[in-house]
Biopython code that builds the backbone (N, CA, C, O; Angstrom):
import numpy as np
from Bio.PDB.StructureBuilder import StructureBuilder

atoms = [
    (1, "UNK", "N", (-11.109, -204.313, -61.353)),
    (1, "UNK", "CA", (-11.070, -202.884, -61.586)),
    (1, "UNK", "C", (-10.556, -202.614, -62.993)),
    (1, "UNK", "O", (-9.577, -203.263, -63.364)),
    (2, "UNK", "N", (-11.050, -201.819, -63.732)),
    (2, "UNK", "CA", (-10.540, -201.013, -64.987)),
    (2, "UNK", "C", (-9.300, -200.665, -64.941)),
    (2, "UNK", "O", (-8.794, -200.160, -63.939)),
    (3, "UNK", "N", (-8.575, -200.937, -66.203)),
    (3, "UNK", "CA", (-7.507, -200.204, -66.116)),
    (3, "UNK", "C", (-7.840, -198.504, -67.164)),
    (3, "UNK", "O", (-8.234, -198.814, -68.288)),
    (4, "UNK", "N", (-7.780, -197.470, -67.038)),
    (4, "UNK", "CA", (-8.278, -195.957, -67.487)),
    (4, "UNK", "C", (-7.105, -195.134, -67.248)),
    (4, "UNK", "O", (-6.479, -194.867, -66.222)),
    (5, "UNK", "N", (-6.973, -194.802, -68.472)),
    (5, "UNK", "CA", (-5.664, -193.372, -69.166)),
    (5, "UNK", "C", (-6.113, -192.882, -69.388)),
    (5, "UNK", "O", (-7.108, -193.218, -70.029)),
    (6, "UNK", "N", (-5.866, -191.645, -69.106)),
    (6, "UNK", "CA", (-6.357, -190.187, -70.171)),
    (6, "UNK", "C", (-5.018, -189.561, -70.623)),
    (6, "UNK", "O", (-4.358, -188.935, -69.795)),
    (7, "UNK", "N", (-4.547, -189.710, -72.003)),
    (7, "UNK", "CA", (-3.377, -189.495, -72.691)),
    (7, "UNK", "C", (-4.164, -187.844, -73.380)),
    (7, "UNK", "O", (-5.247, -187.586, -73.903)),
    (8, "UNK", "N", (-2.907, -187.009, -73.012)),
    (8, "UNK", "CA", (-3.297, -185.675, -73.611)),
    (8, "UNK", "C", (-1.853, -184.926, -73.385)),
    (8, "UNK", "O", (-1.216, -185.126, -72.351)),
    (9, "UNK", "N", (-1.414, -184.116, -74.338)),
    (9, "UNK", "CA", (-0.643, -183.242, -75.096)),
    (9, "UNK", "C", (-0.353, -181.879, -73.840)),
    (9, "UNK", "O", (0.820, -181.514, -73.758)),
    (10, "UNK", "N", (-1.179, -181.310, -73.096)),
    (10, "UNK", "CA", (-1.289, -180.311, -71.911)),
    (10, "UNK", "C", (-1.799, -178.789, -72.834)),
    (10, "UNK", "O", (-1.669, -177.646, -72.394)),
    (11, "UNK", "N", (-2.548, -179.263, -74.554)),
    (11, "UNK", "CA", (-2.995, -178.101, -74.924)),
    (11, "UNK", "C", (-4.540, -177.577, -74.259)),
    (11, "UNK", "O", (-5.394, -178.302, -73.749)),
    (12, "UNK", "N", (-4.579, -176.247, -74.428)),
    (12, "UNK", "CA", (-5.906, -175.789, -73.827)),
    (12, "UNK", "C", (-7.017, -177.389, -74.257)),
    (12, "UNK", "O", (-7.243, -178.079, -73.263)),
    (13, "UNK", "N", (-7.365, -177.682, -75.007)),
    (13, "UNK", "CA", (-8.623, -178.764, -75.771)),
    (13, "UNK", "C", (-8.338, -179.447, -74.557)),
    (13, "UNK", "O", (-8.955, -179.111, -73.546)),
    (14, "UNK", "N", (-7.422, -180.432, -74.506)),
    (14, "UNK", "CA", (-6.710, -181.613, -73.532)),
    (14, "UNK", "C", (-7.155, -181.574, -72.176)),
    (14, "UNK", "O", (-7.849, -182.387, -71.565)),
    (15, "UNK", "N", (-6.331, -179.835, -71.577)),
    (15, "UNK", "CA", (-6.758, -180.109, -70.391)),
    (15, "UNK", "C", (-8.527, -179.584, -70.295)),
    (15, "UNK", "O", (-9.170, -180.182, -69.432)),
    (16, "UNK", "N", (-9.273, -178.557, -71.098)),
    (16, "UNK", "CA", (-10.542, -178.415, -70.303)),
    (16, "UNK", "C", (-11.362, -180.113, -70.420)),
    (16, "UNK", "O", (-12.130, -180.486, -69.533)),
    (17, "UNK", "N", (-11.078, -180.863, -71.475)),
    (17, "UNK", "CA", (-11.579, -181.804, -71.927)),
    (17, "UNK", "C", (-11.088, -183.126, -70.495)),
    (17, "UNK", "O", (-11.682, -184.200, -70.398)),
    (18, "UNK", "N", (-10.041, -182.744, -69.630)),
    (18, "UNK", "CA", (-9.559, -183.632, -68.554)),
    (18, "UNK", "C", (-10.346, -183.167, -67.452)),
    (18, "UNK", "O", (-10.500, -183.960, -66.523)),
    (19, "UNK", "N", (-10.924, -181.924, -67.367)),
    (19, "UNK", "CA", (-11.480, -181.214, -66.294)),
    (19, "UNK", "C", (-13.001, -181.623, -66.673)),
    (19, "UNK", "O", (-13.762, -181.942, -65.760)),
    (20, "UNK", "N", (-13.270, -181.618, -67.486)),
    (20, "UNK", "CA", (-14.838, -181.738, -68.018)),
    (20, "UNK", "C", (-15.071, -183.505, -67.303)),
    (20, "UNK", "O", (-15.879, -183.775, -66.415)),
    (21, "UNK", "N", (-14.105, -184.526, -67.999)),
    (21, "UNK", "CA", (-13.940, -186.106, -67.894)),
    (21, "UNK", "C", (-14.110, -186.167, -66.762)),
    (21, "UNK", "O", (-15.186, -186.590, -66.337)),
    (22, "UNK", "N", (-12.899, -185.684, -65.742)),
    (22, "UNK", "CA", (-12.713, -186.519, -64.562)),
    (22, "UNK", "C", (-13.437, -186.076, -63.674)),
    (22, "UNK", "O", (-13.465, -186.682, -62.603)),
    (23, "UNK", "N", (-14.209, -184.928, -63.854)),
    (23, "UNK", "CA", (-15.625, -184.026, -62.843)),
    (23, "UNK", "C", (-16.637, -185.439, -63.346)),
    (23, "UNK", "O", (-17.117, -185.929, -62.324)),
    (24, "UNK", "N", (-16.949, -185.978, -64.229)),
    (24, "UNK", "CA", (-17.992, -187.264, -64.572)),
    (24, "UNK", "C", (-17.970, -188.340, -64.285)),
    (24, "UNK", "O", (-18.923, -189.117, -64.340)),
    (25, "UNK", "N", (-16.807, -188.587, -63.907)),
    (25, "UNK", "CA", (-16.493, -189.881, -63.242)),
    (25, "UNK", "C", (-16.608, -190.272, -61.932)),
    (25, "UNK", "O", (-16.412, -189.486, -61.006)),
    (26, "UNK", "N", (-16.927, -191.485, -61.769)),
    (26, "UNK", "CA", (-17.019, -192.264, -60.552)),
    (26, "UNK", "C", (-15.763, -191.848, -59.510)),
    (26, "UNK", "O", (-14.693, -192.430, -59.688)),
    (27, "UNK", "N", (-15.872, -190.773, -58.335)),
    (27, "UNK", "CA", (-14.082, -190.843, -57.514)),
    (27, "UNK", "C", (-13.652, -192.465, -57.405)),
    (27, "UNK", "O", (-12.514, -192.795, -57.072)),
    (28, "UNK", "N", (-14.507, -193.248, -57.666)),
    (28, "UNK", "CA", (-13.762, -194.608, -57.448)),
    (28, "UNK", "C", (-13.236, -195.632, -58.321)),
    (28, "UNK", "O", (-12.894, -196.800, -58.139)),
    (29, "UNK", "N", (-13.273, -194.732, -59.486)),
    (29, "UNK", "CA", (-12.514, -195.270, -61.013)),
    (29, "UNK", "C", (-10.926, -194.181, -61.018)),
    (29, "UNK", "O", (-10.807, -192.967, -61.181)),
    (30, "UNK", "N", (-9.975, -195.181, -60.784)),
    (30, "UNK", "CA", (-8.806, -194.458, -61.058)),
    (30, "UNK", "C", (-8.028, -194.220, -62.084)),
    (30, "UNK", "O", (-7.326, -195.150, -62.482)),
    (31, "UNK", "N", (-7.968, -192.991, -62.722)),
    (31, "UNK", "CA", (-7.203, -192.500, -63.814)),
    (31, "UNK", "C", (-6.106, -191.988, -64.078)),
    (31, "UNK", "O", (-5.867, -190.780, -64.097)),
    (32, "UNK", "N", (-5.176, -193.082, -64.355)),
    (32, "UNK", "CA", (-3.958, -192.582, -64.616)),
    (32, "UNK", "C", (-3.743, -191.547, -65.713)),
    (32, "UNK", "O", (-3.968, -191.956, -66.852)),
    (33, "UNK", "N", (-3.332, -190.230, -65.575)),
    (33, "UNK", "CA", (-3.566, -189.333, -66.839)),
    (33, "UNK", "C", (-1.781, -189.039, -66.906)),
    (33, "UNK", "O", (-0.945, -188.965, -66.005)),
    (34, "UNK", "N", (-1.680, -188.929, -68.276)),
    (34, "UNK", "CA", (-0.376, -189.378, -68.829)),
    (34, "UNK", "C", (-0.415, -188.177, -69.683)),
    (34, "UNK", "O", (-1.298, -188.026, -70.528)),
    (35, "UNK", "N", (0.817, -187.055, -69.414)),
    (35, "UNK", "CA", (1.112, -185.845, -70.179)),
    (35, "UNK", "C", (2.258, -186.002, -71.018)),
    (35, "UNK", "O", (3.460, -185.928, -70.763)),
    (36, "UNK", "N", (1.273, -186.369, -72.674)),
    (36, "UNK", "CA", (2.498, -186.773, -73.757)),
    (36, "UNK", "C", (3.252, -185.892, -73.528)),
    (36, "UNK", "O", (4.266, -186.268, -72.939)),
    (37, "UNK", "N", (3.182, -184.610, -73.797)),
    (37, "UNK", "CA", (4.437, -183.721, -73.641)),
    (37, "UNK", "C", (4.901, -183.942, -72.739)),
    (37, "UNK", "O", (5.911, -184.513, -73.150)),
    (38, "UNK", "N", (4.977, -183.940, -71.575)),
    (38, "UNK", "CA", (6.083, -184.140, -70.684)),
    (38, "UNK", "C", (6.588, -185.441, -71.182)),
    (38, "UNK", "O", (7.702, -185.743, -71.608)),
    (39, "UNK", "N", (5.605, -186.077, -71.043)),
    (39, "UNK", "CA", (5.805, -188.012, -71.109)),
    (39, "UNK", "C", (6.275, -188.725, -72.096)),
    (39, "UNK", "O", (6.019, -189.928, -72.052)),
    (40, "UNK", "N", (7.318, -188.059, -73.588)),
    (40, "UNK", "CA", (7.077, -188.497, -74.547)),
    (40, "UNK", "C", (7.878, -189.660, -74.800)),
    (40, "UNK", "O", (8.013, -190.023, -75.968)),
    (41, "UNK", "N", (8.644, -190.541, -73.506)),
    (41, "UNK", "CA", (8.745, -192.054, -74.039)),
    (41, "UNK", "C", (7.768, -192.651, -73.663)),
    (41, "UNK", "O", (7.876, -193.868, -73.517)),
    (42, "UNK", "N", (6.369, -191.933, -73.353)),
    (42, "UNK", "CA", (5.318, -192.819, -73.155)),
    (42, "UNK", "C", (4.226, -193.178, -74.829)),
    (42, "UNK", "O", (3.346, -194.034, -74.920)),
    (43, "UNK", "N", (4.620, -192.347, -75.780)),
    (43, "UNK", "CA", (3.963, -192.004, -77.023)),
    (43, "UNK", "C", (3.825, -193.085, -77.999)),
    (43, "UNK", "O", (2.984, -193.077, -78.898)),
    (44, "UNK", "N", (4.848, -194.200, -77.755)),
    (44, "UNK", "CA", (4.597, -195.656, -78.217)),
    (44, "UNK", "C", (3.911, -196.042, -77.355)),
    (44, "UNK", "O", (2.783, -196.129, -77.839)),
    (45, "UNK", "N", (3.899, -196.295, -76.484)),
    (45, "UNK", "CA", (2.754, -197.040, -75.606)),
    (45, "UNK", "C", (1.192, -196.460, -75.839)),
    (45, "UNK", "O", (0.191, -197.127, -75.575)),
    (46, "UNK", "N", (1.167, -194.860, -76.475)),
    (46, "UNK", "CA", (-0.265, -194.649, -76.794)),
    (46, "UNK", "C", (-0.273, -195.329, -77.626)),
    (46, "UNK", "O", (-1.020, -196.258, -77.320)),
    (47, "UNK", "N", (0.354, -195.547, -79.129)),
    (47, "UNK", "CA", (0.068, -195.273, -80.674)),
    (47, "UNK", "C", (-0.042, -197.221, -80.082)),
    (47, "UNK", "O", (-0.588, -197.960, -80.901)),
    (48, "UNK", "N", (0.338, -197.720, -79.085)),
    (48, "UNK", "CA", (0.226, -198.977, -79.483)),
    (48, "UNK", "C", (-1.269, -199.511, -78.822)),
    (48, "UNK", "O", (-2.057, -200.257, -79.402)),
    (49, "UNK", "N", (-1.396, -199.085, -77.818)),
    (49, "UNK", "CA", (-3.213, -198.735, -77.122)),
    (49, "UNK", "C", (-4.232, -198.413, -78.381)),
    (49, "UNK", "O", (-5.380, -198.763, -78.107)),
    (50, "UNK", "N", (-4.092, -197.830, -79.695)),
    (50, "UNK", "CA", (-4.599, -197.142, -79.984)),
    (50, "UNK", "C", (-4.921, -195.947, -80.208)),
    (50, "UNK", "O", (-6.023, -195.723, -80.710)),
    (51, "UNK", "N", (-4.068, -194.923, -79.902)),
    (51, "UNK", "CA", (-4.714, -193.955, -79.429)),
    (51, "UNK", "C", (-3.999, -192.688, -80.766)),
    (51, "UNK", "O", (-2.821, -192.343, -80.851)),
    (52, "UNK", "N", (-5.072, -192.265, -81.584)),
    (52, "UNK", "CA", (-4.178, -191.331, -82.799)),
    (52, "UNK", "C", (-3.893, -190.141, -82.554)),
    (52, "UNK", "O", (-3.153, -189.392, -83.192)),
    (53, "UNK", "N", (-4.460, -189.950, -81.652)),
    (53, "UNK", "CA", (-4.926, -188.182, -81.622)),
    (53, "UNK", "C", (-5.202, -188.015, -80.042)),
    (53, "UNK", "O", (-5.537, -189.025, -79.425)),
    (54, "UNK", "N", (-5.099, -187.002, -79.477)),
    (54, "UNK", "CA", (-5.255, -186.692, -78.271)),
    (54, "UNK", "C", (-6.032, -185.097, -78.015)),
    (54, "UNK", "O", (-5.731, -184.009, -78.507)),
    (55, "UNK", "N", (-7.131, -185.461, -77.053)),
    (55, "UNK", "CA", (-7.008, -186.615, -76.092)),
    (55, "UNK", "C", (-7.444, -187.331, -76.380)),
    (55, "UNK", "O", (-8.144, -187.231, -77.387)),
    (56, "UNK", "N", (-7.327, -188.569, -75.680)),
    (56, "UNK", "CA", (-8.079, -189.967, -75.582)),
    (56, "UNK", "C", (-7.881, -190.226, -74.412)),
    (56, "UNK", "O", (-6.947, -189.847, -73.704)),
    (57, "UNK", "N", (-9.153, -191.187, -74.038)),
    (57, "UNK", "CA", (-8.985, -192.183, -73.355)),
    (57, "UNK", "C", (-9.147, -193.648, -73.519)),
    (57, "UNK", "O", (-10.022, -194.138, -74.233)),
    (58, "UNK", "N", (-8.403, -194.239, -72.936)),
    (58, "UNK", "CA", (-8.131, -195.245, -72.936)),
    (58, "UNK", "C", (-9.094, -196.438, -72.022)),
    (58, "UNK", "O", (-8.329, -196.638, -71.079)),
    (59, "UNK", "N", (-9.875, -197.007, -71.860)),
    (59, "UNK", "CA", (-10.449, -197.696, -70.983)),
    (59, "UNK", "C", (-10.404, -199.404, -71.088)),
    (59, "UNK", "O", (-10.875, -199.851, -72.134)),
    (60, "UNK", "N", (-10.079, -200.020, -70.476)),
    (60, "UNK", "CA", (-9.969, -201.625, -70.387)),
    (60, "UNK", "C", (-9.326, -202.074, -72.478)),
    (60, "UNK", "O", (-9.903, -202.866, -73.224)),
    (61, "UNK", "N", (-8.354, -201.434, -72.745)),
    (61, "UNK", "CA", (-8.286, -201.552, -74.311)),
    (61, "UNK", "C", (-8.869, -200.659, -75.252)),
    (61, "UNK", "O", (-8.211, -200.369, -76.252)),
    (62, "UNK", "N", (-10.254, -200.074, -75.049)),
    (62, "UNK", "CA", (-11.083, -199.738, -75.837)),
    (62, "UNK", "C", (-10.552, -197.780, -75.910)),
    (62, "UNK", "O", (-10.727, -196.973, -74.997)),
    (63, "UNK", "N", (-9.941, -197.509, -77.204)),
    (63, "UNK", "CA", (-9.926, -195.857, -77.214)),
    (63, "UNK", "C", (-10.955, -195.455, -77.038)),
    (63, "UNK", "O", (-11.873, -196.249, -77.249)),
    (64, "UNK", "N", (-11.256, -194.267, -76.646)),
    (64, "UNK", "CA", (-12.197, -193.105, -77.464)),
    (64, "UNK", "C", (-11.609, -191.990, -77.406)),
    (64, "UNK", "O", (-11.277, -191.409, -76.373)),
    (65, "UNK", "N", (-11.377, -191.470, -79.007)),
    (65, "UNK", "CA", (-11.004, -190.303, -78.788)),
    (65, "UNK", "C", (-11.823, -189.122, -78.395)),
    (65, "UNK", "O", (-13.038, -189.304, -78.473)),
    (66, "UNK", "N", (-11.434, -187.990, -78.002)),
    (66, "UNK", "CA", (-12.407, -187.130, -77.000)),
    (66, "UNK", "C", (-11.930, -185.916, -78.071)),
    (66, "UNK", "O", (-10.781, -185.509, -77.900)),
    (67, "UNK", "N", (-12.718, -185.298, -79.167)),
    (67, "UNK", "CA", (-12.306, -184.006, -79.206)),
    (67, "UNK", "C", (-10.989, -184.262, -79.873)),
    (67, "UNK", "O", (-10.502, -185.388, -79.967)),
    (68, "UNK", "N", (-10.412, -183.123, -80.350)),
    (68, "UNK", "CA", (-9.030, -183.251, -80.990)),
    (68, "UNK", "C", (-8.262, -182.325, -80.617)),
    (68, "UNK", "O", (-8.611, -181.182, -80.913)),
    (69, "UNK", "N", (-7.195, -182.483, -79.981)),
    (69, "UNK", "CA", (-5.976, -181.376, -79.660)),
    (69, "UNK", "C", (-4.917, -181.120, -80.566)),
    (69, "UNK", "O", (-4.516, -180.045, -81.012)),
    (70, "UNK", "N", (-4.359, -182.790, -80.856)),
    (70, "UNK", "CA", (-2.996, -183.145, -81.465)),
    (70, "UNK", "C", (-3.158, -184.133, -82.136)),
    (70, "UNK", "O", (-4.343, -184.455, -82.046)),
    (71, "UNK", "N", (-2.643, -184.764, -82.733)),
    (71, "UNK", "CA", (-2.100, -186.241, -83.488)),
    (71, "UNK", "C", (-0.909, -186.649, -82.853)),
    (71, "UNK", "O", (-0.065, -186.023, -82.213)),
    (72, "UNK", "N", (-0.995, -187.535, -83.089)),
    (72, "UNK", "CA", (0.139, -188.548, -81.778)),
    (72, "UNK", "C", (1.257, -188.361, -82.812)),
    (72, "UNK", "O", (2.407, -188.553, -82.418)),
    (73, "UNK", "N", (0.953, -187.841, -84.697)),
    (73, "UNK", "CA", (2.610, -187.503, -85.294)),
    (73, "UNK", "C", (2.563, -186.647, -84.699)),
    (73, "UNK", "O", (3.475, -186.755, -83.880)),
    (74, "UNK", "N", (2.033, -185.744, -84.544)),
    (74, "UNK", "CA", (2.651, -184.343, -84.249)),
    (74, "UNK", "C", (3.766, -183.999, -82.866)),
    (74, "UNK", "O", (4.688, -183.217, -82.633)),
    (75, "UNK", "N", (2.941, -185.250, -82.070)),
    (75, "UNK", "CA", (3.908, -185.177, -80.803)),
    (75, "UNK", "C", (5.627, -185.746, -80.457)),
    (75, "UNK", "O", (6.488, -185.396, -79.650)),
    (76, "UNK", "N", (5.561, -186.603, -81.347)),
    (76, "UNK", "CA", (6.880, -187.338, -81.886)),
    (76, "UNK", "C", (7.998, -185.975, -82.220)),
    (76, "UNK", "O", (9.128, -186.196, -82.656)),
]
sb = StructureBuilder()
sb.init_structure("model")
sb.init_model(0)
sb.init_chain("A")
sb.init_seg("    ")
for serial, (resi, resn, name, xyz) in enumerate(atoms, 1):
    if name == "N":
        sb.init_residue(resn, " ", resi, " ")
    sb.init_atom(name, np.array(xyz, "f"), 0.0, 1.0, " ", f" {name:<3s}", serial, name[0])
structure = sb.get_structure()
């Protein structure tokens, strides 16, 4: 099984862009979705995934960023 994050900030972009994602997905791919703002000793663990800007997702290693909300400085 995949391991799949969706790292996002909780700005308007983030979440319609989490609502848009996880309506496309397989119900049998599980996505851990990780709210930098709330989550922000999780924000090294993005920047070290990859991940510059949010949202992203994260899939088996591989980013893609989705759209732009934030920058992972900005969330620091």
């Amino acid at each position: 099984m995949s391991t799949v994050r969706y790292y996002h900030a909780g700005c308007p972009v983030c979440v319609s862009a989490e609502q848009t994602l996880l309506g496309l997905l397989d119900p049998k791919v599980q996505v851990e979705v990780v709210h930098l703002g709330e989550q922000s000793s999780r924000i090294a663990e993005a920047e070290k995934a990859g991940v510059e800007s949010v949202p992203a997702l994260v899939v088996d290693g591989q980013v893609l960023h989705l759209n732009f909300g934030a920058a992972i400085a900005d969330l620091k």
